[in-house]
N, C-alpha and C positions, 0 to 999 in steps of 0.2 A: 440642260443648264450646265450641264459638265462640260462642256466642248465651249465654254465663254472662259476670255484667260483668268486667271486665278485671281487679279485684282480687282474684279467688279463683284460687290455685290449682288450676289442671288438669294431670289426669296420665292417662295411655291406655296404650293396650296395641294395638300394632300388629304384625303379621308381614308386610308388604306394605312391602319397603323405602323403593319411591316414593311411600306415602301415608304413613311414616315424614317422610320428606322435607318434605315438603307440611306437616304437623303441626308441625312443628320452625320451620321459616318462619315459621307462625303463633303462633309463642311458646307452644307446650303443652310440657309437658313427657313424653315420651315414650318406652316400654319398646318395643324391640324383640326383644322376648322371648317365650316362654312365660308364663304368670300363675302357674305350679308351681313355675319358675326363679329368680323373680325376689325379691330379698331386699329388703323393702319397710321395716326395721330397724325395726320395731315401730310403721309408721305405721300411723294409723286414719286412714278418709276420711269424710266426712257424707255422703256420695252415694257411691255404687257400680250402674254399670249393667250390664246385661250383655243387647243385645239380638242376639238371631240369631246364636246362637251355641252354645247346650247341643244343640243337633238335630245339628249335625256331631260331635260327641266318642263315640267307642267307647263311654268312661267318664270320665261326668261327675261323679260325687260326687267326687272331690279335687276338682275345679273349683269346685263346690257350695262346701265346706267351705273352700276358702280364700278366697272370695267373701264367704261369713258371718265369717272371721276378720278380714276388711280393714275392716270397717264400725265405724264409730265408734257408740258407744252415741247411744241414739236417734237416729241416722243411718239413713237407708233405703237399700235395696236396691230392684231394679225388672229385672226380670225379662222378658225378651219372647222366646215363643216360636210353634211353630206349633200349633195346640190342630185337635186330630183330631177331639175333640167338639163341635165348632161347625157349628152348622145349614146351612151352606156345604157343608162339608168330608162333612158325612152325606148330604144330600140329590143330591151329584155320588157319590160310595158308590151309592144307589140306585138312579140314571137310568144307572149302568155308567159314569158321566165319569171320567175323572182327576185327579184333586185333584193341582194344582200341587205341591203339599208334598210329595210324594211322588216325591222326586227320587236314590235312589240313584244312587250311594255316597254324595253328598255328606250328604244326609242321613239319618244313624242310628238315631236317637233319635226319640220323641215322646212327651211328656208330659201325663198329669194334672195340674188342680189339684190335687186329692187328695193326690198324691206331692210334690208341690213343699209346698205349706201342709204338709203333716205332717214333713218332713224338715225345713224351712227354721225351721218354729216350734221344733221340738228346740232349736235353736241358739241360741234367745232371740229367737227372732222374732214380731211380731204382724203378721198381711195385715191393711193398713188400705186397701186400692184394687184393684179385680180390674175392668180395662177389655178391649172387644173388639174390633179394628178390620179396616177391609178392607185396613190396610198400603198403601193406595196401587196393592191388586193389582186390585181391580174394577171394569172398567170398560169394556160393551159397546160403545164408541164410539170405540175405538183407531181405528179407519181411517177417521176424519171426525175434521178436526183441530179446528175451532172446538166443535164441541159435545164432545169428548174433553176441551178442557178446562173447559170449563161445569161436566161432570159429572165431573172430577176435582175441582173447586173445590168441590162440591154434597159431594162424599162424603168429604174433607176435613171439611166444616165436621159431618156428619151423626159422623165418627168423633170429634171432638175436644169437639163442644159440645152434646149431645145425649143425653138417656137413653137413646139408644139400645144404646150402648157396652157399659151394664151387661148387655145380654143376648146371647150365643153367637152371632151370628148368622151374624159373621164370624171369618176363622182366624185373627188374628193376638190374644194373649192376652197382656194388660198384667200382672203381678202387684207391687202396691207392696207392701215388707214395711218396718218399722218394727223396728230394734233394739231391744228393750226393757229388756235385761242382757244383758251381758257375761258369756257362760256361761266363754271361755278366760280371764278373770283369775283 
């Protein structure tokens, strides 16, 4: 949220008292609460994110649903999770590896597009952006520091500016969705 210019309104959602803290410093304005808890008195926001975060929840549809309640009409939602069906995440399935993602307890959940676009559209939503990245998690070069970051910089540029994004390759699954109407008025 620091990287939005200084006259917009920011507000977050933190459980991590000291990055509460940290937030607060930096002039955000700050929940440290629950997103179920918290009484947002009939605000709408034009942006609502929510990355890394539906894979930890037993039960994410209230989360879902008050997610889709907060978003201002054609205001977007943006979605980031770990996507099982990515040619990454299958191909380590195969050779017997272990997919990073796959980190009980901490992670619960794992998601379809399928389930997320069919739930999220009910709501009055349109997916207008469906990106795929390596998350900053790939990168055979961790123990050689100058070319680690070569090839962090390389995979960077290949996840954000690049066709590539648009196809599964990698586990990390962008979904932008678009308010289109206000199904709760």
């Amino acid at each position: 949220m620091m990287h939005f210019d200084a006259g917009i309104e920011k507000y977050g959602i933190e459980l991590s008292k000291s990055s509460v803290e940290v937030a607060i410093k930096r002039g955000l304005n700050i929940y440290e609460e629950f997103i179920e808890n918290i009484d947002f008195k009939d605000k709408k926001f034009d942006a609502v994110t929510c990355y890394a975060i539906l894979e930890h929840l037993k039960d994410p549809v209230p989360i879902l649903d008050r997610l889709t309640q907060l978003v201002e009409e054609n205001g977007v939602l943006v979605i980031m999770v770990p996507y099982l069906h990515s040619f990454k995440a299958q191909l380590l399935y195969k050779i017997n590896f272990r997919w990073h993602m796959f980190s009980q307890p901490e992670h619960l959940n794992f998601y379809s597009k399928v389930f997320l676009d069919k739930f999220i559209s009910e709501k009055g939503f349109v997916l207008r952006k469906t990106k795929y990245t390596s998350g900053g998690m790939f990168n055979p070069f961790k123990k050689i520091p100058i070319v680690s970051r070569v090839f962090g910089k390389f995979m960077n540029f290949i996840d954000f500016y690049t066709p590539i994004n648009q196809i599964p390759i990698f586990d990390h699954m962008y979904l932008y969705y678009q308010k289109t109407k206000d199904i709760d008025a």
